[in-house]
MIMARLUM-706105 format. One record per atom (N, C-alpha, C): atom name; residue number from 0; y, z, x negated; residue in three letters. Coordinates in steps of 0.001 Angstrom, whole numbers. Last residue first. Example, Ala and Ser with C-alpha at 12.3 -4.5 7.8 and 13.67 -1.06 7.14 Angstrom:
<nodes>
{node "N",1,{-2250,7080,-12850},"SER"}
{node "CA",1,{-1060,7140,-13670},"SER"}
{node "C",1,{30,7870,-12900},"SER"}
{node "N",0,{-5690,7800,-13190},"ALA"}
{node "CA",0,{-4500,7800,-12300},"ALA"}
{node "C",0,{-3300,7800,-13200},"ALA"}
</nodes>
This chain:
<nodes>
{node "N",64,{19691,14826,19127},"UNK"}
{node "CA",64,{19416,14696,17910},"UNK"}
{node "C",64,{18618,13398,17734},"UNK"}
{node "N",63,{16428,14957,21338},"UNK"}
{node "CA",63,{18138,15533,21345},"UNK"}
{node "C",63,{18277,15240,20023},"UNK"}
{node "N",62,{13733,14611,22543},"UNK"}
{node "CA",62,{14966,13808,23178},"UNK"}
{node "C",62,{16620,14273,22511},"UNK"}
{node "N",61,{11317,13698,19558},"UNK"}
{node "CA",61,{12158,14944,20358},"UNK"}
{node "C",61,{13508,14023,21127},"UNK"}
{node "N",60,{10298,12289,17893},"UNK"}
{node "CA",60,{9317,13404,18659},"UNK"}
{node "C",60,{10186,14123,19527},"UNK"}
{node "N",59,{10264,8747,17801},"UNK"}
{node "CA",59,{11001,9765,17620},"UNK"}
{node "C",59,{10070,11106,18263},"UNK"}
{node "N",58,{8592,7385,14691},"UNK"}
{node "CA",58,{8194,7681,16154},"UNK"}
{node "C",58,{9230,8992,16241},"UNK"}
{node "N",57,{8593,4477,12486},"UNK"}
{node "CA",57,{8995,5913,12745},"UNK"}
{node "C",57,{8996,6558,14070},"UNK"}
{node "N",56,{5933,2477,10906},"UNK"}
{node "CA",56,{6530,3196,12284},"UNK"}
{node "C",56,{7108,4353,12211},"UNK"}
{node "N",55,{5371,-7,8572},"UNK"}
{node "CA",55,{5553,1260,8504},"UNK"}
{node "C",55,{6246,1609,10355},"UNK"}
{node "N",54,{3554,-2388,6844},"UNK"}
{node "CA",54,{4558,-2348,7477},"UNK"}
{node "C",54,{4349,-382,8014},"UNK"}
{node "N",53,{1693,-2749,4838},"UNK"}
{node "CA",53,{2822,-2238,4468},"UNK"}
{node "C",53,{3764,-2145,5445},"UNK"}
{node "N",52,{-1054,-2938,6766},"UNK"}
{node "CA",52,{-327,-4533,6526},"UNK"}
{node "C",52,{1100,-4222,5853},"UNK"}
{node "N",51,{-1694,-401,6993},"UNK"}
{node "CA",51,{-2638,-1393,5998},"UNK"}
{node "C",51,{-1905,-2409,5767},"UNK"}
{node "N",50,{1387,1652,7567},"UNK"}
{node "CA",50,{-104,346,8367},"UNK"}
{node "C",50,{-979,-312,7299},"UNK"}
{node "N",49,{2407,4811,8597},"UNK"}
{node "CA",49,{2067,3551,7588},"UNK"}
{node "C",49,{977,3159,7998},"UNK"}
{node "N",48,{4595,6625,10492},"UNK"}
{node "CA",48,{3030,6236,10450},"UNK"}
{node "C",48,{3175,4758,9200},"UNK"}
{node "N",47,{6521,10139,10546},"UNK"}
{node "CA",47,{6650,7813,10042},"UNK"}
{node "C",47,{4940,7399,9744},"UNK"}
{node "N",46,{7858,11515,13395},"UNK"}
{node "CA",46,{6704,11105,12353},"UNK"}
{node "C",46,{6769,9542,11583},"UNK"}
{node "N",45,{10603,14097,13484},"UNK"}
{node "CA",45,{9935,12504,13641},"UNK"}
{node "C",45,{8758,12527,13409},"UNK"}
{node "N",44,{10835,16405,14174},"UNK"}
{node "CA",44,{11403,15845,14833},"UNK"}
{node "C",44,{10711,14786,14444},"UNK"}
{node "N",43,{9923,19706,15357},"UNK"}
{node "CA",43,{9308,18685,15617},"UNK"}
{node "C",43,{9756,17735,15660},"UNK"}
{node "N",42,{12197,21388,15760},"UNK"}
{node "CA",42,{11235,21812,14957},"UNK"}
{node "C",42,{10072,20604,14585},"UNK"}
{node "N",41,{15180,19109,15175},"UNK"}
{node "CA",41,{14200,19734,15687},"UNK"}
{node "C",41,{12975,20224,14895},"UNK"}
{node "N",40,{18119,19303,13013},"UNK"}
{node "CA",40,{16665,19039,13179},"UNK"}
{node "C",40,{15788,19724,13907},"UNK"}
{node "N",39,{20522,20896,13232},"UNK"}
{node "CA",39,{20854,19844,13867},"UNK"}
{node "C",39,{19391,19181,14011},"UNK"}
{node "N",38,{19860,22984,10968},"UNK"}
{node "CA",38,{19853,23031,12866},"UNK"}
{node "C",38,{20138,22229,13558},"UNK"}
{node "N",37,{17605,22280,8591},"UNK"}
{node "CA",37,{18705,22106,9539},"UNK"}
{node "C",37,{19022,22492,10721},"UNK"}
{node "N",36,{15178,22205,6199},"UNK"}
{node "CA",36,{15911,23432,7116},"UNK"}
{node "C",36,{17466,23125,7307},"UNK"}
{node "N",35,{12547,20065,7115},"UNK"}
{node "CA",35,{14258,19932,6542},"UNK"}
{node "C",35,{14693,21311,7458},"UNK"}
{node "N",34,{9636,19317,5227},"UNK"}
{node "CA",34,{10575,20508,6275},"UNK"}
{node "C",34,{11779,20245,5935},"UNK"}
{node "N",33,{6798,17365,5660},"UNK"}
{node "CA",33,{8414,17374,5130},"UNK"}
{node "C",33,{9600,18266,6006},"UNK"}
{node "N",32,{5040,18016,7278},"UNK"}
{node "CA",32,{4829,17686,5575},"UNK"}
{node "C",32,{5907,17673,4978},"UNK"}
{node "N",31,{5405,21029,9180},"UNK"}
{node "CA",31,{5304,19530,8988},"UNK"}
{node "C",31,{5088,19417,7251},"UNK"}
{node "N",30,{4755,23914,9606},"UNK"}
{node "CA",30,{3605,23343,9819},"UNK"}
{node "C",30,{4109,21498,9691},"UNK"}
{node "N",29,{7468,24930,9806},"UNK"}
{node "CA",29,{6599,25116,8588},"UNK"}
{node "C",29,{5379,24211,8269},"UNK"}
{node "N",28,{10026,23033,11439},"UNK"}
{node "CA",28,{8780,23756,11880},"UNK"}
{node "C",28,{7817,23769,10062},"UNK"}
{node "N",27,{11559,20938,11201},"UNK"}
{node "CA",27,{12036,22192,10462},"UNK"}
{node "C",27,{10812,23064,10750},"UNK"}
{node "N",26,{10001,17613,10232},"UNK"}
{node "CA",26,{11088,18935,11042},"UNK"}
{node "C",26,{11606,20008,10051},"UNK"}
{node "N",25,{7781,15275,10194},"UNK"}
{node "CA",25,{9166,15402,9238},"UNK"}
{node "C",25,{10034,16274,10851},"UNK"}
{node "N",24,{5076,13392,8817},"UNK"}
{node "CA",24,{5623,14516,10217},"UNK"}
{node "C",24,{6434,15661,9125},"UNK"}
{node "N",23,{2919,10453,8283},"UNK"}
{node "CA",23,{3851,12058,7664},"UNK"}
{node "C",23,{4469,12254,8657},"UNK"}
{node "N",22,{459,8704,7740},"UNK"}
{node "CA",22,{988,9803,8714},"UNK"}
{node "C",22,{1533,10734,8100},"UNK"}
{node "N",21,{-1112,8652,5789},"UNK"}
{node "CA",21,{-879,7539,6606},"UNK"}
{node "C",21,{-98,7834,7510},"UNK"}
{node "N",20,{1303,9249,2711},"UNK"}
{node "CA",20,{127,9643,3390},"UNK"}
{node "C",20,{530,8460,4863},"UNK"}
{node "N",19,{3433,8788,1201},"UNK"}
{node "CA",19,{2239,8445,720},"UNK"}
{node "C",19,{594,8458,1231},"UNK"}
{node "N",18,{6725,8635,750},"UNK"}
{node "CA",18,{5477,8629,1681},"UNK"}
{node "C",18,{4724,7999,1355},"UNK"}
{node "N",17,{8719,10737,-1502},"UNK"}
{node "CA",17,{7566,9633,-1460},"UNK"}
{node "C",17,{6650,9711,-445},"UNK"}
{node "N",16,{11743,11357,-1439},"UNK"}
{node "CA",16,{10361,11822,-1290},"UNK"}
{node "C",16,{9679,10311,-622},"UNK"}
{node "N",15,{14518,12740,-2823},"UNK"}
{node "CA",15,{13490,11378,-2448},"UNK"}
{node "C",15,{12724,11769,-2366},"UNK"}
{node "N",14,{17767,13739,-1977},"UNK"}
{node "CA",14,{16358,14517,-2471},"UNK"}
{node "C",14,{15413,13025,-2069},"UNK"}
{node "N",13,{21262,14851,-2535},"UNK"}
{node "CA",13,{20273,14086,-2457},"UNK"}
{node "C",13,{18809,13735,-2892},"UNK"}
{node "N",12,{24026,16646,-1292},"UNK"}
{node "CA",12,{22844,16637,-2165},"UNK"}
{node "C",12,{21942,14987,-1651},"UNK"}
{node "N",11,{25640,16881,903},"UNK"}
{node "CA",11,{26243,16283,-397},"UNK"}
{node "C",11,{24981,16106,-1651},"UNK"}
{node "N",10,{23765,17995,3237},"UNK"}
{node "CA",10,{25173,18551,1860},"UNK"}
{node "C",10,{25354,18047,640},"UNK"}
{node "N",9,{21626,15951,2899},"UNK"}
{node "CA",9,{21775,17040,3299},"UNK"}
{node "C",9,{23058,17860,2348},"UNK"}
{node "N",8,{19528,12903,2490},"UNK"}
{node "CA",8,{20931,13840,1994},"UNK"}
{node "C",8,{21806,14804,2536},"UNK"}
{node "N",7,{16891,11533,1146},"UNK"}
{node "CA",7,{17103,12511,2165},"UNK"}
{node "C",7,{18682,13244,1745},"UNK"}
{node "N",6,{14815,8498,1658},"UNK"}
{node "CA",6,{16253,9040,1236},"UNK"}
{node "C",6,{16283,10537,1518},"UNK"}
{node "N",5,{11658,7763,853},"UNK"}
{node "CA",5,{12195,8542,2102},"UNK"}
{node "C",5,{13582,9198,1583},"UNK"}
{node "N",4,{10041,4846,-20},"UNK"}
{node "CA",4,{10681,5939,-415},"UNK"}
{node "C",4,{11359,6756,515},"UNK"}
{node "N",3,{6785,3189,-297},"UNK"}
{node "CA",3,{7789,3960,668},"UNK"}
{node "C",3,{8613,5142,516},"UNK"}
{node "N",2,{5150,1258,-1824},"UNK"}
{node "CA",2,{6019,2709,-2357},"UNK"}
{node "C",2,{7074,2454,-737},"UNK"}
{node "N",1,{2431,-620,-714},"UNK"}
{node "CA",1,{3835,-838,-903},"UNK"}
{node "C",1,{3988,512,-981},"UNK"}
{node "N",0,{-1185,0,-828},"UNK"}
{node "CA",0,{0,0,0},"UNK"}
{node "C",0,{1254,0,-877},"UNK"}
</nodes>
């Protein structure tokens, strides 16, 4: 599979993270692969699914934000 890089910039900072799994799940809840401690982020907010064909899905998990 193609390098899928995941931007992330939170106060002026800036953090990359590599999706690498077929399924990553991205909140503030402890239990995701990628925790962003925000309050503007649900505990549950996205997932990004990767395809055999490099193409990639972000699925929203939550109606607010």
């Amino acid at each position: 599979m193609a390098a899928l890089i995941l931007e992330i910039s939170t106060r002026g900072l800036h953090r990359y993270q590599s999706i690498e799994r077929e399924v990553t799940t991205i909140g503030r809840a402890l239990d995701n692969d990628i925790i962003l401690s925000d309050p503007t982020v649900a505990p549950h907010h996205l997932k990004i699914i990767r395809y055999g064909d490099n193409s990639a899905e972000i699925v929203n998990l939550t109606d607010v934000n």
